[in-house]
N, C-alpha and C positions, 0 to 999 in steps of 0.2 A: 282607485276609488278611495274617497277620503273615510275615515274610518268616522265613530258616531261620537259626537262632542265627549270631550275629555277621559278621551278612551287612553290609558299609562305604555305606555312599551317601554320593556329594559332591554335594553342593547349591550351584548359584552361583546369587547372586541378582544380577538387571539388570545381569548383565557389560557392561560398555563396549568391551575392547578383543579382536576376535577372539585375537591372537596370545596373550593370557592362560590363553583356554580351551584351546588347540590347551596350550601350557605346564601344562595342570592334567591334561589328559589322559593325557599324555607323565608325567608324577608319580605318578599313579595305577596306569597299568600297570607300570612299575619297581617297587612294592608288591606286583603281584597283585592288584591291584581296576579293578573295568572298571565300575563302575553310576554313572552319570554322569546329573545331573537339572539341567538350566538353566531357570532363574525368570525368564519375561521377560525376553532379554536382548535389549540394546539395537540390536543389530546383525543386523539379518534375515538368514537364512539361516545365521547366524554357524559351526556345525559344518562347510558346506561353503568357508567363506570361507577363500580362499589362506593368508592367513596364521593360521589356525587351522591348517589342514593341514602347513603348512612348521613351527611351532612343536611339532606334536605330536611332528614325528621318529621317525617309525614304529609309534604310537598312534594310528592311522587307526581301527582297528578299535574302541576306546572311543569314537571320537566319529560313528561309522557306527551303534551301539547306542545312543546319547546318547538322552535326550526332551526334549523342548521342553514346557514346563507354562507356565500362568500363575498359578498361585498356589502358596504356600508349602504348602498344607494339600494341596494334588494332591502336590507334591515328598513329603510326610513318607508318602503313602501306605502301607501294612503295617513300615513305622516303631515301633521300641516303645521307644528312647531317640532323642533329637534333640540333639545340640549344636552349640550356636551359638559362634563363631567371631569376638569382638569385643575391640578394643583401648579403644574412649573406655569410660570409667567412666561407672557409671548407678547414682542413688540406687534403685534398683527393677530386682528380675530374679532367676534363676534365681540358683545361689551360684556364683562364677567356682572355677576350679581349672588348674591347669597339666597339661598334656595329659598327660604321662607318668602324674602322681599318679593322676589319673581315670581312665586306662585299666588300669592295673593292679588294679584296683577294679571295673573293669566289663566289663574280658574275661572272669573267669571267672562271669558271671553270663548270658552266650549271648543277650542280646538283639538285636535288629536295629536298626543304630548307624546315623544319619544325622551328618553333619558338615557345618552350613551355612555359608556363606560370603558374605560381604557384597560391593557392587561395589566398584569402584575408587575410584568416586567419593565413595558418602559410607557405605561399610559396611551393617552391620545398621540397618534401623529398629527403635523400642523394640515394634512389636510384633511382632516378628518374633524377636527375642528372647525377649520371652514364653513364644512357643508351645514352646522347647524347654525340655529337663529342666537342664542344666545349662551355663555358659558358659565356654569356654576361651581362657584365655589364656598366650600362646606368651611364656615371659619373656626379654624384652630386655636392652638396654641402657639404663638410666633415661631416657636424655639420647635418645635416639633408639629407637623402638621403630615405624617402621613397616616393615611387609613387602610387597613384591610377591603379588599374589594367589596367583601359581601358586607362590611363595615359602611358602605359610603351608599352603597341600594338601600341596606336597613335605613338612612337617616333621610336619605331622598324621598322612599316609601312614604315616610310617615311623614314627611313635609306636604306632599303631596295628597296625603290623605285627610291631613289637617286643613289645606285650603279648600278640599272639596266637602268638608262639614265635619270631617271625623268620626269615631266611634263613638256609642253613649260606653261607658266607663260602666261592667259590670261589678255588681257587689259582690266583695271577696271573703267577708267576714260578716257574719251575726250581726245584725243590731244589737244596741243596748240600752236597756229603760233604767233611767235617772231614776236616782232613788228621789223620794217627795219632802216638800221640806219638811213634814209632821217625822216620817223617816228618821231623818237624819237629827229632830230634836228629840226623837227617842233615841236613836242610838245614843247624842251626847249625856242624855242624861244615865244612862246603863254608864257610859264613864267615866263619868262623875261621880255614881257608889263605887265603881270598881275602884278608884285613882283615892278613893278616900278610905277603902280598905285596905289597900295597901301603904298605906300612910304618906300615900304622893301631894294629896290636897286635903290644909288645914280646910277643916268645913266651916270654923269660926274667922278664917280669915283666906277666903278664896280668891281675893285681889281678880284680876280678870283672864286668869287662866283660862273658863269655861269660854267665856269670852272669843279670846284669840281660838279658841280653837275650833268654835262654830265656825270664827273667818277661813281655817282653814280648812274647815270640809268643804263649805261653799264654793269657795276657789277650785279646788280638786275636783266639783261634779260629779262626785261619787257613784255609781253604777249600784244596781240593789246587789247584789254578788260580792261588788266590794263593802257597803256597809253589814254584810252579812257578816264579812272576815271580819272587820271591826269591833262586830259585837260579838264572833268569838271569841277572840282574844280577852274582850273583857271580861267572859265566863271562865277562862280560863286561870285569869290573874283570881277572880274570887273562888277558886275551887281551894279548901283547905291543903296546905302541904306538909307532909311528914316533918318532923322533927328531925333537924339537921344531924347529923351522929349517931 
């Protein structure tokens, strides 16, 4: 039975190393996708193994729903697009595409997406590639183009999740309120006695020092916090100082 439009599965086939899968699951849920299908992998028990669990980092729960299959054609089950997930080039297969390009093409088409994945050790087999509709590959660096397994979900993930609308982008830091421009002509002027008590600015011939430097508070967008620092400083420069000696 076909599963419900653009419903993700990640397919690992013959994983080697627990901590990879525990690292694809932990990628998966950061996305919003949790259907997680392992092909033979090589490591019995491999979802309850420590170091799966330690690498998920709080993506327990994808690998508690995980299934364990042994064939590719169990994995694609109510499957209606499949891509495969391959770096070596093959005179024969499905036509490769760069994940973005593909997906923006085949999000609004509501199919149910599989995204297979090869082991560590030596990738897809050629028929394993076959069986899907189209092959992705994640474009590199010429000179070097291999990824870590849970490295190549994490980037599919969010490719994936970018042509289905994305996340709104939560706020990480404080706003900050612009100081006003009355603000910032008081502050200049507090610098203009301070710069003239310390004998920085001739007051009978200011040339356009004061000037240039309104441009450069302007330019800077100063924050009230930072023209606050401003104007202590300039309390600071007019506080009397001991006598040197």
């Amino acid at each position: 039975m076909p599963l419900p439009g653009n419903h993700a599965r990640f397919v690992l086939m013959h994983t080697s190393h627990p901590g990879n899968v525990g690292a694809a699951a932990r990628a998966m849920k950061v996305m919003g996708f949790s259907d997680l299908v392992l092909v033979s992998p090589r490591q019995a028990g491999v979802t309850c193994h420590e170091d799966t669990v330690a690498m998920a980092s709080g993506a327990a729960d994808i690998l508690v729903r995980a299934r364990v299959v042994d064939s590719l054609d169990e994995a694609l089950e109510g499957i209606t697009h499949a891509c495969a997930t391959a770096m070596t080039p093959r005179d024969f297969g499905p036509p490769t595409y760069a994940p973005r390009a593909h997906f923006q093409a085949l999000a609004p088409q509501g199919q149910a997406v599989a995204f297979v994945f090869g082991g560590e050790r030596y990738g897809l087999a050629n028929d394993d590639v076959w069986r899907c509709h189209a092959c992705l590959s994640i474009p590199t660096h010429p000179d070097y183009g291999s990824l870590n397994l849970a490295q190549a979900v994490q980037v599919i993930a969010y490719e994936w999740r970018q042509a289905l609308g994305g996340f709104d982008v939560v706020e990480r830091t404080q706003p900050v309120e612009l100081a006003t421009a009355p603000e910032v002509a008081g502050a200049l002027a507090h610098w203009q006695q301070a710069l003239q008590d310390i004998g920085f600015l001739d007051p009978a011939a200011p040339k356009r020092l004061m000037p240039r430097l309104q441009q450069l508070l302007n330019r800077a967008q100063l924050t009230q916090q930072e023209l606050h620092i401003l104007r202590g400083i300039a309390r600071a420069l007019q506080r009397p100082r001991p006598p040197r000696g």
